[in-house]
C-alpha positions, 0 to 999 in steps of 0.5 A: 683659438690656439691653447692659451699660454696662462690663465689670468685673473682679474679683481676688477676691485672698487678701490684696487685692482689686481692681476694674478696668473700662472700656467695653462698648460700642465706640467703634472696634475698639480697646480702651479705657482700664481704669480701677481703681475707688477703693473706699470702706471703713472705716479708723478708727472713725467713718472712710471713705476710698477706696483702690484695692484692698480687703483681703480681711479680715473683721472680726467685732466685738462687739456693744457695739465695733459698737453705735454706729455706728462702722463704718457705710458710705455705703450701710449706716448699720448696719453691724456687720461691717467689710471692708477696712483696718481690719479688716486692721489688727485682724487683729494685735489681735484675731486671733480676731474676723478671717477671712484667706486665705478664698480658701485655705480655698475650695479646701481639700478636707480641710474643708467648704468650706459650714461655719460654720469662719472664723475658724479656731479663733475662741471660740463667741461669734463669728460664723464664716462658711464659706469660700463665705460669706467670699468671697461677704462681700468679694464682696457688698462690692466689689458695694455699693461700686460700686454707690454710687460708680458707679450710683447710682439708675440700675439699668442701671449696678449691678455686677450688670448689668455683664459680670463676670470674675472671676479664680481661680488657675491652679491652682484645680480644677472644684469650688474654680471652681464654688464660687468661681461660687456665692459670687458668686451668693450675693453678688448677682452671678448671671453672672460669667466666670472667668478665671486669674490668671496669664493675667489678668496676661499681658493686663493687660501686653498692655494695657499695652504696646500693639501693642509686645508683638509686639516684646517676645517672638518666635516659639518663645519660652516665658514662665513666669507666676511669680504668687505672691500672700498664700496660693498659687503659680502657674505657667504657661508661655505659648508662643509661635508663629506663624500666617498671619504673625500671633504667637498665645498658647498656655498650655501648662502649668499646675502644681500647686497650692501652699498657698505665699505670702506668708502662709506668709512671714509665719509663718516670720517670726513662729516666728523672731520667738517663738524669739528671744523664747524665748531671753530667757525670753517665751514666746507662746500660740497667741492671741499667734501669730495677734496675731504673724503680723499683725505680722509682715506689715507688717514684711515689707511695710515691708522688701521695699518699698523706699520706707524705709531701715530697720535694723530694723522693730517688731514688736508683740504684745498681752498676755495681762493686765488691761491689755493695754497694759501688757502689750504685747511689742514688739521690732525685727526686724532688716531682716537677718533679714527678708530671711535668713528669707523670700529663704534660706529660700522662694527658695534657690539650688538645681540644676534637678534639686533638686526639692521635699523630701518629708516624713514624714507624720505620722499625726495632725495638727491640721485647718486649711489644708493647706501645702505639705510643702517652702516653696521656691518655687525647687525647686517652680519645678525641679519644674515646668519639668522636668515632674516635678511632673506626672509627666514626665520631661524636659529643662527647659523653658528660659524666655525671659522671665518675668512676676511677679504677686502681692503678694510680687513687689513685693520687688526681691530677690525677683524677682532671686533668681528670675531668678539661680537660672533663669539658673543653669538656662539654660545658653545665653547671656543672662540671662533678660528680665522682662517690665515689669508695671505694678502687681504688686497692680492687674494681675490686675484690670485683665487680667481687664477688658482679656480682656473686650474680648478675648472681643469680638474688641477685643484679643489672646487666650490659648489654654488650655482645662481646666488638668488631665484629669478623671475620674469612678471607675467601679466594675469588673464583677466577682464580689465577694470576701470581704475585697476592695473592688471596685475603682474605675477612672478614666475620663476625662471631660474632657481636659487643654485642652478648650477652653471651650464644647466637649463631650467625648461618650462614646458609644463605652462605656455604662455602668450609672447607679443612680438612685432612692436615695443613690449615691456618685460619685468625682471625680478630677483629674491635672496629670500625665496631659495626654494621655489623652482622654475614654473613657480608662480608667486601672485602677491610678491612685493614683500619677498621679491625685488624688481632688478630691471626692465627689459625693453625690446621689439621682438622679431615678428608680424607687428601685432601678432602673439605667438604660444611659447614656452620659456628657458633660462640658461646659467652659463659657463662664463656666470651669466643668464640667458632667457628665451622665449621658445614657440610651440608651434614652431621652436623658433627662438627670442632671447630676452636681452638686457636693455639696461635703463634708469628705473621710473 
């Protein structure tokens, strides 16, 4: 491939998503300016107009809706699927015709992730798309948009022939990252680099401030990434040290992954909004929920934005009758209530030993997007600090700054309960800082771009390295018994840290392969163990590690023969991981490839 023209990145977000990009080739051995692509989508019948970010919604319209040309696009006279603002704007009319929070479904391991499921519970004359399919959609888009606003006829300048990063939650594991890589081939874009989000924003407000960052934090100082974007939190914990003189970047902690955010915001609106309907005798359908939900989203938005002194905010939800207009049900949702609901209910004061409640498990329950049991954002963050959530037991760690990403840290009154309750842990002197982002919704983009220079040596990098420990079950050499599963051990395969283009060998073990037939591999992951490196073999593991996939295949080989292996796990340049089996006799190769599937 020829030198690319730029380095691109890409926030591939739950609720927006963004491109940002700037120069490959150097000019000096400085950075240079990240610009934000202004994307072209479709916000009104027959309407284009450009904005700088694209809302991951999918609107699948009807045949007769879509037969007249309404929704073409610069580059697709005979577009029948809108992307974007407008279908972010049909999401509160026609709930069943739109797929949100693709990102979510992505790295929901109780589904199969490669079904035809989106829009969940959609009629059958809709088109469902899976979750790889939806993100390869908004993908594929952000691919046509740039090439018509920034190639043009010129091949060398397509998006495909760029270097690409593209971001993922910190939290997002091997096989969430993996789908995420081939949703982007699928989208035409065969080379793409993953980076985390949290970190992407860290970068961009490096960019941003220049050389003046040395001065904003100090050596031994922490800094909590708070990110908390339309469907997850994340949070990372940054260290910084020093080295020959120089202040270096270490991420040292990533927690676990929450199904929180701003989409579960948008719902406990809309359940209080259908109560107080209730109250005067109107009640909603599950159709008249989604219809809500949407609703609510922009009321949220409108009082957390700070740009308009409002009472209240109208809510407005289509009937179920011949006339959908007369039926409409409007109501004003009081700015008092807003805040009542999403500050008090996912952001309460609490004690830094007040840990995330555990709840009952029911034992049948509806399949769909698996939420976390306890919404507060504030006692997960306890959780986190403390170690707790991956199994410690320490001192919290007492944060000297913090940096807010994501949508829902636009809110003001959000970020200072944030910063009141971490105060109420901090019980030395001096509020903790923020650390000043530029834009909470354009960051991760325009990170991601600035840490493609930094990988050429023209900016400041982030250690990291592999966000959990890793894991293959190993079925234990024993006599069968009646009655009696044979047990599976956890052998780590790759440590917590391994940093990206590193191999972690292990020769010292060999172990039996079953090759020629259908074989079952248990992959397994843990935030909790930092500490076990490759060839550690836990035996009773159920309480510290999780099973994140299984992974079926047949490998090549006379049916019914073993072979003697070894075993090899590979961080990859683009943030990916590779396992092979090696065999001893020969160093003949199986890669263990993930065969994503709905978990039993």
């Amino acid at each position: 491939m020829d030198q690319p023209t730029y380095i691109i990145g890409i926030d591939l977000g739950t609720t927006n998503s963004v491109v940002a990009y700037t120069g490959a080739t150097p000019e000096t051995d400085q950075t240079q300016e990240v610009r934000v692509l202004e994307i072209a989508q479709v916000t009104a019948a027959h309407t284009i107009e450009k904005q700088p970010g694209l809302p991951s919604f999918i609107y699948l319209p009807g045949h007769a809706e879509a037969g007249d040309g309404a929704f073409a696009l610069p580059w697709n006279a005979d577009n029948q699927v809108v992307i974007g603002e407008y279908a972010r704007m049909r999401a509160a009319e026609a709930p069943q015709r739109v797929i949100a929070s693709a990102k979510s479904w992505l790295c929901n391991t109780s589904v199969d992730r490669n079904a035809a499921i989106l829009p969940w519970e959609a009629a059958d004359d809709v088109e469902k798309l899976s979750p790889v399919a939806a993100s390869s959609a908004l993908l594929a888009y952000l691919r046509q948009a740039w090439n018509y606003e920034m190639a043009g006829d010129n091949s060398a300048l397509r998006m495909e022939n760029q270097e690409i990063y593209l971001t993922v939650p910190a939290s997002f594991d091997a096989v969430a990252r993996e789908l995420t890589v081939q949703a982007a081939e699928h989208a035409g874009l065969p080379r793409v680099t993953l980076l985390e989000e949290p970190q992407a924003a860290f970068y961009s407000w490096i960019d941003v401030s220049g050389d003046h960052w040395r001065k904003a934090v100090e050596k031994d100082e922490l800094v909590l990434i708070c990110d908390i974007g339309g469907g997850t939190t994340d949070f990372s914990l940054i260290r910084v040290s020093e080295e020959q003189g120089e202040l270096v970047l270490d991420r040292i902690a990533v927690g676990e992954h929450l199904l929180v955010g701003g989409d579960n915001m948008d719902l406990a609106l809309a359940y209080h909004v259908a109560a107080k309907m209730a109250e005067s005798g109107t009640r909603l359908d599950s159709w008249q929920m989604r219809g809500l939900v949407h609703a609510c989203r922009s009321a949220k938005e409108g009082a957390f934005s700070g740009l308009q002194d409002r009472n209240t905010w109208p809510v407005t939800i289509l009937g179920r009758g011949s006339s959908l207009i007369g039926n409409t049900l409007k109501m004003d949702l009081p700015a008092e209530d807003i805040s009542r609901v999403i500050i008090d209910g996912f952001f309460p004061q609490c004690p830094e030993n007040e840990f995330p409640r555990a709840q009952r498990r029911t034992g049948l329950r509806e399949a769909g997007l698996v939420y976390a049991a306890d919404p507060a954002v504030t006692r997960h963050m306890a959780a986190f600090l403390t170690g707790r959530d991956r199994g410690h037991q320490e001192t919290m760690a007492a944060p000297d700054a913090i940096l807010f990403n994501g949508g829902v840290m636009k809110a003001p009154l959000i970020r200072e309960r944030i910063k009141d309750v971490l105060d109420t842990w901090n019980h030395s002197s001096g509020r903790i800082r923020e650390i000043n982002t530029e834009n909470y919704d354009l960051a991760v983009a325009r990170g991601a771009a600035y840490y493609g220079q930094a990988r050429h040596g023209r900016g400041i990098r982030i250690r990291a390295g592999l966000n959990k420990s890793y894991y293959i079950g190993v079925a234990a050499a024993m006599p069968a018994v009646p009655g009696m599963l044979q047990p599976v051990k956890a052998l780590c395969v790759a440590p917590f840290g391994m940093e990206e283009g590193t191999v972690a060998r292990i020769t010292e073990k060999e172990f039996v392969l079953v090759v020629g037939e259908p074989v079952v591999f248990e992959f397994l992951g843990s935030v909790r163990r930092q500490d076990d490196p490759a060839g550690a073999v836990v035996e009773d593991w159920h309480d510290q590690i999780e099973e994140i996939t299984t992974l079926e295949t047949t490998l090549d080989g006379e049916p019914g023969t073993t072979v003697g292996v070894t075993l090899e796990a590979a961080a990859t340049e683009i943030g990916t991981l590779e396992l092979w089996c090696v065999s001893v006799e020969d160093q003949r190769r199986w890669k263990l490839e993930f065969n994503v599937r709905q978990q039993d």
